[in-house]
C-alpha positions, 0 to 999 in steps of 0.5 A: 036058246032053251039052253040058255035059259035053262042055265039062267034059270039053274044060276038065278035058283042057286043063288036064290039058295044060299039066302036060306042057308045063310040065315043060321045063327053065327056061332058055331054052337059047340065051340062059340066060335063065331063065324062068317056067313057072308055069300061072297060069290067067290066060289060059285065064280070060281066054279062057273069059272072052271067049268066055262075054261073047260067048256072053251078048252074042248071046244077049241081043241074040236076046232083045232083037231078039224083044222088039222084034219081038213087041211091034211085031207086037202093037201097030204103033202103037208100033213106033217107040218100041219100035225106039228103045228097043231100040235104045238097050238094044242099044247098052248092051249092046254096050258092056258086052260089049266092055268084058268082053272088052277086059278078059279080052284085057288079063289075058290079054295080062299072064299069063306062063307 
């Protein structure tokens, strides 16, 4: 429960932040460019994004790598068929999270501030 308060304390103050960063003046002084300064929310969401695909991805390979084991020490016999079959869900997982994360890195690289 600290945990998870400490993290909601960290995301309201890092919000909270950007409002002070984004009350500059909208040009860019050198060229007199004008720019966007609009928090879109886009990154911190990618961000949040990433890290929580990372969070889910090693907590199910924990669980998957527990599976395998416990049901390896129970029944040896068919250890090999327990490997290959963690094996292949490991293997799918994987590919899940990186999808995940190719996709927050790519809302993320689009996001203007």
């Amino acid at each position: 429960m600290k945990l998870l308060k400490l993290v909601g304390l960290v995301a309201v103050v890092f919000l909270m932040g950007a409002t002070s960063v984004m009350a500059q003046d909208a040009t860019i002084e050198a060229a007199k460019v004008p720019t966007s300064l609009t928090f879109s929310g886009a990154a911190a969401g990618a961000g949040l994004g990433m890290g929580l695909t990372i969070i889910g991805a090693g907590i199910g390979l924990g669980r998957i790598g527990s599976a395998a084991l416990e049901s390896m020490a129970r029944q040896p016999e068919v250890a090999a068929r327990a490997q290959t079959a963690m094996i292949i869900i490991a293997a799918m997982l994987e590919g899940a999270t990186l999808a995940s994360v190719i996709l927050c890195y790519l809302i993320g690289s689009v996001a203007k501030f």
